[in-house]
MARMISE-838428 format. One record per residue (C-alpha): residue number from 1; x, y, z. Coordinates in pm, whole numbers, padded with zeros to 5 digits. Layout:
<atoms>
+-----+--------+--------+--------+
!  nr !   east !  north !     up !
+-----+--------+--------+--------+
! NUM !      X !      Y !      Z !
...
+-----+--------+--------+--------+
</atoms>
This chain:
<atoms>
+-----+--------+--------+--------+
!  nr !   east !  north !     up !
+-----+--------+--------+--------+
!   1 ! -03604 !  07449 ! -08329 !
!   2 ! -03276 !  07329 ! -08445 !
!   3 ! -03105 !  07431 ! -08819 !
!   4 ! -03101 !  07077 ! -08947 !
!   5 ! -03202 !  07242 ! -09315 !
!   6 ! -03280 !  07014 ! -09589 !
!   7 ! -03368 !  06689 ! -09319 !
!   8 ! -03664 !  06883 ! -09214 !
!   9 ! -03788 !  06995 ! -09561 !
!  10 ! -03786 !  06651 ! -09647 !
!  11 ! -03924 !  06542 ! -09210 !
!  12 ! -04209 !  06829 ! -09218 !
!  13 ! -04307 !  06774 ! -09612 !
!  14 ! -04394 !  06374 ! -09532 !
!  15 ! -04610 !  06461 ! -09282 !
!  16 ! -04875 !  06521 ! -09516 !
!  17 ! -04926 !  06129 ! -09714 !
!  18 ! -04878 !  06128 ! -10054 !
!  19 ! -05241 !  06091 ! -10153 !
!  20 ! -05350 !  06403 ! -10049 !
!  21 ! -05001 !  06578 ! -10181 !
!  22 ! -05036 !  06445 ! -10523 !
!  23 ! -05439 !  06566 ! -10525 !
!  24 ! -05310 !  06892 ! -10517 !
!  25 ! -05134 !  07009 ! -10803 !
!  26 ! -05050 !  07356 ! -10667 !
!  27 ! -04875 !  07279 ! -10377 !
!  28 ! -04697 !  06883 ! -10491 !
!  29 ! -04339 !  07014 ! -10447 !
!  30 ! -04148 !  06914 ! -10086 !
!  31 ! -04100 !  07289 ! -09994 !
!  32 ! -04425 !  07439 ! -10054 !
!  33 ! -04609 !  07135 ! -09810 !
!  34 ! -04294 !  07187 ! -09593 !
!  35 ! -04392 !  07544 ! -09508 !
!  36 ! -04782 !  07478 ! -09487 !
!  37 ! -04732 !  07154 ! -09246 !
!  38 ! -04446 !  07399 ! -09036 !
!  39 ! -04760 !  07589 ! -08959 !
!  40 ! -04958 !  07342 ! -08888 !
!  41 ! -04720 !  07176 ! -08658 !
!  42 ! -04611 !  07518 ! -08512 !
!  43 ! -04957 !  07693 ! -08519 !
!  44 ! -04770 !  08036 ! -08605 !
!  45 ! -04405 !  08125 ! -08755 !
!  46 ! -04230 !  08432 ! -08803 !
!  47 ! -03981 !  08477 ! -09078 !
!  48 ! -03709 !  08389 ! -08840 !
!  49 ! -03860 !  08093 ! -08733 !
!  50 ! -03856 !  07936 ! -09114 !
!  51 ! -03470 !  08005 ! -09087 !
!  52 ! -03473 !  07844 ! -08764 !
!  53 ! -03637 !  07532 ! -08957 !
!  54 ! -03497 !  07531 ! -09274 !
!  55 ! -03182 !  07673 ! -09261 !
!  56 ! -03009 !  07752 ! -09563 !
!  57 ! -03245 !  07590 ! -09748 !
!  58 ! -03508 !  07869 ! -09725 !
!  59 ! -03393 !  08096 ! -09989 !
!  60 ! -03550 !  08355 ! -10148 !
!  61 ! -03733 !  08033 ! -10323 !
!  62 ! -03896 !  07961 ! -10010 !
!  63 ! -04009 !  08312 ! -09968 !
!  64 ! -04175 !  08306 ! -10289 !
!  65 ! -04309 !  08006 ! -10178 !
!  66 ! -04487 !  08130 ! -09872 !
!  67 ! -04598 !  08438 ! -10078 !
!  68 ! -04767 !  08158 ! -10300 !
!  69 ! -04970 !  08012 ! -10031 !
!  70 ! -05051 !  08348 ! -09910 !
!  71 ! -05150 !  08426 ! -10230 !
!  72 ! -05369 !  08104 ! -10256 !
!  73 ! -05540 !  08169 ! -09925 !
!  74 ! -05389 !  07874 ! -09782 !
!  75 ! -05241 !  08089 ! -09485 !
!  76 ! -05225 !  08403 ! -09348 !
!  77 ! -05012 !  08663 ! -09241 !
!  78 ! -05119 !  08803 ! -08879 !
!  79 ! -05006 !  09088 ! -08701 !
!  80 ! -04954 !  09140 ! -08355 !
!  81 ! -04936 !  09495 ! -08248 !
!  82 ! -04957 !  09628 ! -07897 !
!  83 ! -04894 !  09989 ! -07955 !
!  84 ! -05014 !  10059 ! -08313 !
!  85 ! -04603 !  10031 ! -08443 !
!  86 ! -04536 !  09729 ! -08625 !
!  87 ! -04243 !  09570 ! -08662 !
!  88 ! -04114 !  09207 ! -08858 !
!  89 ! -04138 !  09056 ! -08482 !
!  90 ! -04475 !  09159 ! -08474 !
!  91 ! -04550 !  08957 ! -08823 !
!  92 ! -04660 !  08571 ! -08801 !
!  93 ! -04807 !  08293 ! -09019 !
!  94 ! -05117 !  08072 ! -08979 !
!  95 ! -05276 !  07842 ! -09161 !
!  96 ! -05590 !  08027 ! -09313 !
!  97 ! -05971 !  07911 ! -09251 !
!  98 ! -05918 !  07784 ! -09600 !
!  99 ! -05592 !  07619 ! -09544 !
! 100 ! -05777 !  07407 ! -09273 !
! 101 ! -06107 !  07329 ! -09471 !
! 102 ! -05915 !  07200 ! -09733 !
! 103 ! -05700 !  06970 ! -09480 !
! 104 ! -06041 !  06829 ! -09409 !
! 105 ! -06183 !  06787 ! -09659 !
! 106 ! -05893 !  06602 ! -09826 !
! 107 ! -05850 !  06370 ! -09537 !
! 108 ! -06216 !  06370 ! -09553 !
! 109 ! -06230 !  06250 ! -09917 !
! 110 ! -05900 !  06056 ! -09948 !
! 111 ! -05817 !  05909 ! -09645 !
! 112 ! -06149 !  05898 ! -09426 !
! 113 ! -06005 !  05688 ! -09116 !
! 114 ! -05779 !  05988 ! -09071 !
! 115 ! -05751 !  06280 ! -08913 !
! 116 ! -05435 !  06573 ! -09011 !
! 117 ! -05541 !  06748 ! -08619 !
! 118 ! -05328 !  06723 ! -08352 !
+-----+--------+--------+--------+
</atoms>
């Protein structure tokens, strides 16, 4: 993952088309559907790994974003612990069973000769 910062706000954000974006008020700004499609693309991110991708441009904004979609459901924070200690490395993002449903059923509703799955 290369630090290209705002390029792949803007590259990972227009993944998702517009008519699905705009049907969901909560998440309609580039960085919030940035972090949620970085996910998706990625299947699981640490903290460093939204540096990695955003560069700069993941602030403590973007934190509070990903809090927000915690917070919604949308994803989830996972931990990987071998020996009971955990530690930041051991801390990863997915996209929640929620986060996915609602993929569906928006490509479902809005775009039904789609699919957002890999």
């Amino acid at each position: 993952m290369k630090k290209i910062g705002s390029l792949n706000v803007q590259r990972y954000a227009d993944l998702m088309p517009s008519e699905i974006r705009d049907a969901v008020a909560p998440l309609s700004d580039d960085m919030a559907w940035a972090i949620f499609m970085a996910i998706l693309h990625h299947r699981n991110l640490r903290d460093s790994d939204f540096i990695e991708i955003f560069g700069s441009t993941f602030t403590a904004e973007g934190r509070r974003r990903l809090k927000k979609l915690e917070m919604a459901g949308l994803i989830e924070k996972k931990i990987n612990s071998q020996d009971g200690a955990c530690n930041t490395s051991d801390i990863h993002y997915v996209l929640s069973h929620p986060g996915r449903d609602l993929l569906d059923t928006l490509f479902g509703m809005i775009l039904k000769n789609c699919s957002w799955t890999q």
